[in-house]
C-alpha positions in Angstrom: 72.0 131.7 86.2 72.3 135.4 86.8 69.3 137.5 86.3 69.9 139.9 83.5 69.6 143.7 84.0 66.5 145.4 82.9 66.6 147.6 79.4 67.4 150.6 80.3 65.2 153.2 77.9 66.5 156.8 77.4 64.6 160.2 76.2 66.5 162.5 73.7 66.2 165.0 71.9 65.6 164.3 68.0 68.8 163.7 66.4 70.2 165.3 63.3 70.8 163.9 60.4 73.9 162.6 59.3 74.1 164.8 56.2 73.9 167.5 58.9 76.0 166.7 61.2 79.5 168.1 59.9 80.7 171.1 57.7 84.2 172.0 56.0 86.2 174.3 57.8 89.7 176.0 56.5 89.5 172.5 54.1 88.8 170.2 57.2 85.3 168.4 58.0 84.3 169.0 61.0 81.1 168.5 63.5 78.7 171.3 62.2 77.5 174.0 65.0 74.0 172.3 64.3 75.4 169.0 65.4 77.6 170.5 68.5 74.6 172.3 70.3 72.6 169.2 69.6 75.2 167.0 71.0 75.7 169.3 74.8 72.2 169.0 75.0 71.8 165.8 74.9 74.5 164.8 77.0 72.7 167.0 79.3 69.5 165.4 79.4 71.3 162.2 79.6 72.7 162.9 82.7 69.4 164.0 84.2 68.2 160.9 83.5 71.0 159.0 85.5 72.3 156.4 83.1 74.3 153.6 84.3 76.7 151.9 82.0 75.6 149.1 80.5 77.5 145.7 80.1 78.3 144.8 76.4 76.9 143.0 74.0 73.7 144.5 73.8 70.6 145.2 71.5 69.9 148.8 71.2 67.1 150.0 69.2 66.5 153.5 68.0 62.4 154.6 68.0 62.3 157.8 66.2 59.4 160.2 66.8 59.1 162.1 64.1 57.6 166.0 64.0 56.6 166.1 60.6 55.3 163.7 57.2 58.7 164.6 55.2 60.6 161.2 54.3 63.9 160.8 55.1 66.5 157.9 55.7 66.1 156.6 59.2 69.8 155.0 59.1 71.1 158.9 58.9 69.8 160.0 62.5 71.2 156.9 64.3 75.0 157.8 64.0 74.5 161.2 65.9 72.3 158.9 68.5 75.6 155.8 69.3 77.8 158.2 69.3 76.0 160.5 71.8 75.7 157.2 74.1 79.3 155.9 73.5 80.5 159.4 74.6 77.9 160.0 77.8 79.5 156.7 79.0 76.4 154.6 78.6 78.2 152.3 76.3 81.1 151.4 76.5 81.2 151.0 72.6 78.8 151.5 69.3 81.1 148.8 67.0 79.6 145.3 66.1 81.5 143.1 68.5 79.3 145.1 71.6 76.2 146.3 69.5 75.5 143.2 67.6 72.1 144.0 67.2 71.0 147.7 67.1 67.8 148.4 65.3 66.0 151.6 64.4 62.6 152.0 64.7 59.4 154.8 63.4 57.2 156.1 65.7 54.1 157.9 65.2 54.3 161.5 64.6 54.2 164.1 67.3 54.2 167.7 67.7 57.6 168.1 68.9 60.6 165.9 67.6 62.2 163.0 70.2 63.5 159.8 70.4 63.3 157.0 72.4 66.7 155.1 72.8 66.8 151.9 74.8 69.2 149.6 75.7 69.4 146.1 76.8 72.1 143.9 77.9 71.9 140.1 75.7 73.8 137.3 75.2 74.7 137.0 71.6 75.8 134.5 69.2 76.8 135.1 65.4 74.0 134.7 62.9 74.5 131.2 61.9 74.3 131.3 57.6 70.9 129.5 56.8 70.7 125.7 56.0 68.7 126.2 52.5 72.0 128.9 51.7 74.8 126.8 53.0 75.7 124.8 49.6 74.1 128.1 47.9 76.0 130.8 48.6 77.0 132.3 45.3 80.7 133.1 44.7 80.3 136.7 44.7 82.8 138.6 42.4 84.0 141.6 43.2 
């Protein structure tokens, strides 16, 4: 059996939120200037960091290092984060058949904003639906 890669972990800057992340232009949405400057920095500091692509499917998970108590939704600041890594080259994808399990996590506060990405190569199989469910599943109506 081949021996599987380590996880790869990557330091970024703290993403921005989703609801952020684009403005209307002449009618058109587009990425906002916020989102843009965030995004060349990061694939900056990506490249310092010499990433090698990584072999789908794998598990990513999202730690989020937070600089302040305000709430927010975590699921907002982990679109900015694929789609950074799809385009740095990292992964070859963000959709479900090569991130089949991507997670986001909340780490303790800190002076200054970050996030902690890392990435690890799996084998995966589909979620099987659970034995208690299978003559259960309610015949949703939509």
């Amino acid at each position: 059996m081949p021996k599987r890669p380590q996880p790869e972990t990557f330091l970024i800057p703290y993403p921005p939120s989703v609801n952020k992340s684009t403005t209307v232009c002449r009618g058109r949405k587009i990425k906002s200037a916020h989102a843009r400057k965030w995004e060349k920095i990061t694939l900056e500091e990506l490249q310092l960091q010499r990433p090698r692509q990584i072999t789908p499917p794998y598990r990513i998970t999202i730690t989020l290092y937070p600089d302040s108590k305000r709430r927010f939704d975590p699921d907002n600041r982990i679109k900015s984060v694929l789609d950074v890594m799809v385009k740095s080259g990292i992964l070859e994808d963000d959709n479900s058949g090569c991130a089949p399990d991507t997670r986001v996590r909340m780490g303790v506060l800190v002076p200054k904003a970050f996030c902690l990405v890392t990435i690890e190569a799996i084998e995966y199989q589909a979620e099987p639906i659970p034995k208690d469910l299978i003559n259960g599943i309610p015949p949703f109506g939509v």
